[in-house]
N, C-alpha and C positions, 0 to 999 in steps of 0.2 A: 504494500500500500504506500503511496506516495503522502509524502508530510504535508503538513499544513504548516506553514510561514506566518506568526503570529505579529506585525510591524506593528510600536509604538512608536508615530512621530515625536521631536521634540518639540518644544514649547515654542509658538512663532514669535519669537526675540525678534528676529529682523520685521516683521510688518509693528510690531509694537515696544519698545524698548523698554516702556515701561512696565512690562511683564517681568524685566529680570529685579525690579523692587516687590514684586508680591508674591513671583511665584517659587517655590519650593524648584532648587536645581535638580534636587533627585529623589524626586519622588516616586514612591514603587508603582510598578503598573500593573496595580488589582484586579482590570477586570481582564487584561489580557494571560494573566494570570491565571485567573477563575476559569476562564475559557479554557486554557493549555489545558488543566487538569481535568477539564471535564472530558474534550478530547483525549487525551491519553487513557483517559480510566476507562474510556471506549475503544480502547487501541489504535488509533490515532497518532502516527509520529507527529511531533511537534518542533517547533526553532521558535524560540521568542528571539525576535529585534528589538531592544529599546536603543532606539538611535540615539538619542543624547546622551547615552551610557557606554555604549560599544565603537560609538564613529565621533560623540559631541556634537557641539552644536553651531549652530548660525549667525551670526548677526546681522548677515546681510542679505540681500534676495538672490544673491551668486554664491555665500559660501552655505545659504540653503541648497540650491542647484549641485553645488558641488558633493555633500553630503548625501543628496537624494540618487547622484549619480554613483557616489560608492556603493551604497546600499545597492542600486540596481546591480551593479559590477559582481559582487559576492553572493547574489542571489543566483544571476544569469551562470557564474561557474556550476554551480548545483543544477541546473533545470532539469534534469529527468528525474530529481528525486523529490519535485515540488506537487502537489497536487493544486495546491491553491493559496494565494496570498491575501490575508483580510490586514486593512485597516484599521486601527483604533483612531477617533476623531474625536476627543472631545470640542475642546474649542480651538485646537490647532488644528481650524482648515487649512492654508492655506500649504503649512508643511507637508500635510497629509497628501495632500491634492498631487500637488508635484513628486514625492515620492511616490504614488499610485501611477503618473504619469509614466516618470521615470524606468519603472519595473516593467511596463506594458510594452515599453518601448523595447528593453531588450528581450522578454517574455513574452510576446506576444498571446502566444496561445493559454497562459495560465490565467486563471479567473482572479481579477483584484474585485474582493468583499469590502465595502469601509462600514464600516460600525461605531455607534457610539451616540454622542446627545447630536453634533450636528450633522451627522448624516440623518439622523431621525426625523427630525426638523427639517431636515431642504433634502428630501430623500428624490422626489421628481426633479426639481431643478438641476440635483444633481447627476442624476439619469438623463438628463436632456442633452443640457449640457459638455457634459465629460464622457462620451463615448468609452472609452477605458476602464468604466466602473464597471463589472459586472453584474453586481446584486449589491442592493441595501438590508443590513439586515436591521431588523426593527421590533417593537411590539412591545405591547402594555405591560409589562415586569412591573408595573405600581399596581395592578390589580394583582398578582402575585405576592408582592411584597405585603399587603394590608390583609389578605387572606394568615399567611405566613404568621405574620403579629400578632394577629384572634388567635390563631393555634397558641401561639408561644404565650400568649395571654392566660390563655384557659389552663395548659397544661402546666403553669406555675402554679397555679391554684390548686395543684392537686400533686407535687412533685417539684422537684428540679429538674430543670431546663440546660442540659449542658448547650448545649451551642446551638444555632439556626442561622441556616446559609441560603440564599435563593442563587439557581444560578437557571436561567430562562430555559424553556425548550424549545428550541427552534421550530418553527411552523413545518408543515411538510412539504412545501415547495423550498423549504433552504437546503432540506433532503436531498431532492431531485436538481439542484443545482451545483451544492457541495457534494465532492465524493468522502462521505463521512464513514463510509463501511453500511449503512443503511438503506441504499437504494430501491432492494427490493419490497424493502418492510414500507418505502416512502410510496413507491408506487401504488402499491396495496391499496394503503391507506386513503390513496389520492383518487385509487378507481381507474389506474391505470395498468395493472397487473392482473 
């Protein structure tokens, strides 16, 4: 089975400077995280990226490009062991975007995913726009999360709580798009098998 390439861009310093007064230089990347583990514990090879950690980072909209272009470079060495590249976006669009570019350019045929708050949010524009996306992935994780809480609510009430974790289940078209190890069970499901 071919991996799944998990890309955190870094924080877009070069479009806002003011980002390097508020934001945390190294902060860990939980949900991309979250994600790897939940892939893997489905047998799922994995490669997290956190660019600002493995490659650093930008200050300028060139030593972004240059950055997004090594990433492409160390990815493009690999391609026959890649199944597919997702995004993490929160509010660094713009790094996200070009690294997404970047990778498609020498990958052509590998699906770039971007996920996160602003692909959720501009998930058409971003599809219209960026030919290069392949899939948004998206979806109500707050109707999830507030279910989750009532459980952990109730079941404090009668016991201890060690831990509660939400980690989404992806719809059954992200199945039939991602080769997760699931295809057949997606088809199924979808009324296509």
């Amino acid at each position: 089975m071919r991996k799944a390439v998990l890309v955190v861009p870094p924080n877009d310093y070069a479009a806002n400077l003011n980002t390097l007064q508020i934001a945390s230089l190294l902060a860990p990347p939980l949900g991309a995280l979250s994600l790897g583990t939940y892939l893997q514990s489905a047998g799922v090879p994995v490669e997290l990226v956190d660019v600002q950690v493995d490659c650093g980072l930008g200050l300028t909209p060139e030593a972004d490009l240059a950055l997004a272009q090594r990433v492409a470079e160390h990815l493009a060495a690999q391609a026959d062991e890649i199944g597919w590249v997702g995004i993490s976006c929160l509010s660094n669009a713009t790094t996200g975007l070009t690294l997404g570019q970047e990778i498609a350019r020498l990958l052509p045929d590998v699906p770039i995913i971007l996920g996160g708050y602003f692909p959720s949010t501009n998930y058409a524009l971003l599809l219209e726009r960026f030919p290069f996306i392949t899939a948004v992935v998206r979806g109500d994780v707050a109707a999830v999360k507030a279910a989750v809480e009532a459980g952990v609510r109730n079941a404090g009430k009668v016991g201890e709580v060690v831990a509660s974790h939400v980690i989404a289940r992806p719809h059954v078209n992200v199945d039939l798009v991602l080769p997760l190890g699931r295809l057949d069970e997606a088809k199924a499901e979808a009324g296509q098998g």
